[in-house]
C-alpha positions in Angstrom: 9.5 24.7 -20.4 10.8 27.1 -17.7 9.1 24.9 -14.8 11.1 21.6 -16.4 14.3 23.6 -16.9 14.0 24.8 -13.1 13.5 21.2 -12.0 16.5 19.3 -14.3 18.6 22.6 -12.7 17.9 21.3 -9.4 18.9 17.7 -9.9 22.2 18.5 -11.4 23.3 21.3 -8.6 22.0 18.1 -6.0 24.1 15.1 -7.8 27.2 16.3 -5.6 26.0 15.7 -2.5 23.9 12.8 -3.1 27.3 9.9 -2.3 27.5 11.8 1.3 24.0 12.4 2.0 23.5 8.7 1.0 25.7 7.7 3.7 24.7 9.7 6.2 20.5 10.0 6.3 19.7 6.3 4.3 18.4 6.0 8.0 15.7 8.7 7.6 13.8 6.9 5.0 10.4 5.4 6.6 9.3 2.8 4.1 11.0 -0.9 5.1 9.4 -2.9 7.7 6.1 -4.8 8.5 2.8 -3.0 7.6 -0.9 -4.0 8.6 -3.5 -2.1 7.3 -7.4 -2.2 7.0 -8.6 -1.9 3.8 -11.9 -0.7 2.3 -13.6 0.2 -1.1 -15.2 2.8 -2.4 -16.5 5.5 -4.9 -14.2 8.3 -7.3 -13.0 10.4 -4.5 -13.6 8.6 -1.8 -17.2 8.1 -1.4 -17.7 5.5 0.9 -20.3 2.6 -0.6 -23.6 3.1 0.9 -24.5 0.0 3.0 -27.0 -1.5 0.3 -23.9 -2.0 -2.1 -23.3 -5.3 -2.7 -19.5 -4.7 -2.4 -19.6 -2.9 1.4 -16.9 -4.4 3.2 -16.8 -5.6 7.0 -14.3 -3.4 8.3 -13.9 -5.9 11.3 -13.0 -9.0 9.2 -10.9 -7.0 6.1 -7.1 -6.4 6.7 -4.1 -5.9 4.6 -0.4 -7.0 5.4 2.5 -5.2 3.6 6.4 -6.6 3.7 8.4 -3.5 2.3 12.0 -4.7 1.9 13.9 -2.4 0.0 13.9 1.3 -0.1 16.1 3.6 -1.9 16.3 7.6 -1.3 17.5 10.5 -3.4 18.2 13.8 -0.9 20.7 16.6 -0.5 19.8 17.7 3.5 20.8 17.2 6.6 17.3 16.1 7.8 16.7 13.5 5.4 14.3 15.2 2.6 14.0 13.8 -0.3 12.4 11.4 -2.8 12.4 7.5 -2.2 11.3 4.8 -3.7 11.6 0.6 -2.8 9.8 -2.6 -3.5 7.1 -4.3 -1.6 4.7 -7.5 -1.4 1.2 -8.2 0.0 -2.1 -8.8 0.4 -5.3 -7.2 0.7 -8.4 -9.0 2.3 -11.9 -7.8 1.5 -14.6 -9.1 3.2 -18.0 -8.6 2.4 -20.6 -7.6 4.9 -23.8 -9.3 2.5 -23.4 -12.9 2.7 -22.4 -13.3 -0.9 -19.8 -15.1 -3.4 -18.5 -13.2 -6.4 -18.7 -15.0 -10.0 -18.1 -13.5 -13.5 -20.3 -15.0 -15.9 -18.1 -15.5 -18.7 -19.4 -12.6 -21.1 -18.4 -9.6 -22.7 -21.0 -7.5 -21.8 -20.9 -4.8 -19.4 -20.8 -5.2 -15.5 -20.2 -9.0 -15.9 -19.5 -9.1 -12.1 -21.9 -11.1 -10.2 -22.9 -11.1 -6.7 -24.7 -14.2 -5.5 -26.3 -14.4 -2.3 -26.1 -17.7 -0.5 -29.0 -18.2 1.8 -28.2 -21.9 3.1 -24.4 -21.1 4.1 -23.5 -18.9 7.3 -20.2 -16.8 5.6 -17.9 -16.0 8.6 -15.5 -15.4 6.0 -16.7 -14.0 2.7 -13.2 -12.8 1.3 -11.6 -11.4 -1.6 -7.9 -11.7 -1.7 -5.8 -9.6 -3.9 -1.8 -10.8 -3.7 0.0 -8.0 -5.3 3.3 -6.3 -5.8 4.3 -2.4 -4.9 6.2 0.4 -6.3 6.3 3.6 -4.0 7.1 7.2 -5.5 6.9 9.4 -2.9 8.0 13.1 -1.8 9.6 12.6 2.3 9.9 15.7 4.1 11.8 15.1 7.7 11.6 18.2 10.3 14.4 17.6 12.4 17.9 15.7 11.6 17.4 14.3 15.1 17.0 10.2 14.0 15.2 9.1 17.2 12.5 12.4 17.8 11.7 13.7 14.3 8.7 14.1 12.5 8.0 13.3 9.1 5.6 13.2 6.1 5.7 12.1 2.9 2.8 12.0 -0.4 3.2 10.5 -3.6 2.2 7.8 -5.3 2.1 3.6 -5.2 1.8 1.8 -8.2 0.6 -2.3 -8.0 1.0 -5.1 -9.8 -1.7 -7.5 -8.8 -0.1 -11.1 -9.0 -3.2 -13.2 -8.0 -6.4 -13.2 -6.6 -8.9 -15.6 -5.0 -11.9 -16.4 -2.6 -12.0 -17.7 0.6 -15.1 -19.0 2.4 -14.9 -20.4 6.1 -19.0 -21.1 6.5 -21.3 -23.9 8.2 -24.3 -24.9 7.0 -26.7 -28.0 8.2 -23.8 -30.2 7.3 -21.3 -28.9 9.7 -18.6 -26.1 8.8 -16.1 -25.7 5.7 -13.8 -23.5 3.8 -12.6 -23.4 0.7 -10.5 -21.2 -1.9 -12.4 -20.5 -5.0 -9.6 -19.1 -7.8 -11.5 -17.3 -10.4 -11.0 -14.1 -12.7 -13.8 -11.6 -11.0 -12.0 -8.7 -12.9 -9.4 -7.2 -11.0 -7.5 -4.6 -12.9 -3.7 -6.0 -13.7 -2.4 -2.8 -13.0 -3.7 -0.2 -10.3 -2.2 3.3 -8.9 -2.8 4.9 -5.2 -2.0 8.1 -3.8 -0.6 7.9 0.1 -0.1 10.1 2.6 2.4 8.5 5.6 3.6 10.4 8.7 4.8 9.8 11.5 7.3 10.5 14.6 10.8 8.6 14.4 10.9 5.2 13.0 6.8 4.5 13.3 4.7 5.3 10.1 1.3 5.9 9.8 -0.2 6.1 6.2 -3.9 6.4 4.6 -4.2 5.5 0.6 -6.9 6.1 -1.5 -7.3 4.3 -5.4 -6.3 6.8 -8.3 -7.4 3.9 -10.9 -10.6 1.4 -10.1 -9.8 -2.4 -8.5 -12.1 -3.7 -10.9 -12.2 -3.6 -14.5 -15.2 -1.2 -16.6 -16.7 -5.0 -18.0 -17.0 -5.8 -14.4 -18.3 -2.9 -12.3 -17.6 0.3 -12.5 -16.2 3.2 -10.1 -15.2 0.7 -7.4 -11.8 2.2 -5.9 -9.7 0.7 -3.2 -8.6 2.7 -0.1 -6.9 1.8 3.7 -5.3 3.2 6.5 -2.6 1.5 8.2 0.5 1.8 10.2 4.0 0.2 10.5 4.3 -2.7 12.9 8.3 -3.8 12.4 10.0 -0.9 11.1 13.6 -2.6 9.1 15.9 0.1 10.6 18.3 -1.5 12.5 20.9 -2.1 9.5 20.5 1.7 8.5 21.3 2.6 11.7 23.9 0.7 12.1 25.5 1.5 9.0 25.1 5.6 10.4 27.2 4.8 13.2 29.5 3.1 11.3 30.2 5.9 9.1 30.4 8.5 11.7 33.1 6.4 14.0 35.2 6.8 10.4 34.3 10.0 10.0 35.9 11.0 13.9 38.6 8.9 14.0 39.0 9.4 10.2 39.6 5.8 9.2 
């Protein structure tokens, strides 16, 4: 009770200063912009999947692209600390390094998943792809209130909504070569959490995630976790800092 009276004390004394702090360091929030990323799976904790797992990934072929268009940030200093939050959309690409398709077989039964191995078609492509939508919550802690040479770190937590997901195939066989989509429920969790850990120096971002709850559903295979590591490509920053100098012409000239 103490700790939660502490915290609730802290928010009230910071509600003041939040409209001019708003105004001033929106501009020191790192989460808008363009993100690739290269994604992997793995164990609780980390574990990478030893290379005999069906589900090892080919880090050269599996990528992730990220379009974070909003942000929001709650702080009370000069440098920009604080909490944010904002809304994103993308997609992660897993591609498997055995030359297999996944299929659920249709049953109830535990670890439903299935991995069939295609000796007749050459996968270049062997993908899953999992379209989803982002929710950060995350702790930003800025070292300097210098905008272009400051560096900053933040931790928290990214919760997903995953909106689709599918196969693709690009292969050639005898017959020549094809791809095709193959949109089917392999048992990818609705709902899944990350924790992330982003820093960087001015407005460029690096970030490493790591699952809190499985990709994949218990009926389908358990203890299968997603992970990446990333960076941010196009940083959105322009508008915050032109909004900055904005407010601090009024500010001088006191318009």
């Amino acid at each position: 009770m103490a700790t939660k009276s502490i915290i609730v004390g802290l928010i009230i004394s910071s509600l003041p200063l939040l409209g001019w702090s708003q105004k001033v360091n929106h501009s020191f929030t790192h989460w808008s912009g363009v993100e690739l990323g290269f994604p992997t799976l793995t164990h609780r904790g980390g574990e990478m999947l030893s290379d005999e797992h069906a589900l090892k990934t080919d880090d050269k072929n599996s990528i992730s692209i990220r379009f974070n268009f909003f942000e929001k940030k709650w702080t009370n200093t000069a440098s920009g600390t604080g909490f944010l939050t904002g809304l994103s959309f993308g997609m992660d690409s897993y591609d498997w390094k055995s030359n297999i398709a996944l299929k659920n077989n249709g049953d109830l039964s535990e670890n439903q998943l299935q991995f069939i191995e295609n000796t007749d078609e050459n996968y270049k492509f062997n993908q899953l792809n999992v379209v989803k939508a982002s929710v950060p919550l995350l702790l930003e802690i800025n070292l300097s209130a210098n905008q272009r040479k400051h560096f900053h770190i933040s931790s928290g937590v990214i919760a997903h909504v995953h909106l689709s997901h599918d196969q693709f195939f690009l292969y050639n066989n005898e017959d020549g070569r094809f791809q095709n989509y193959r949109k089917q429920d392999v048992g990818v969790q609705r709902f899944s959490v990350d924790h992330t850990v982003r820093l960087g120096f001015g407005k460029y971002t690096f970030f490493l995630t790591q699952g809190i709850t499985p990709l994949f559903k218990e009926s389908s295979i358990k203890n299968i976790y997603a992970a990446s590591f990333g960076f941010s490509i196009i940083p959105f920053d322009s508008k915050s800092e032109e909004t900055k100098k904005k407010y601090n012409i009024k500010e001088r000239w006191k318009i």
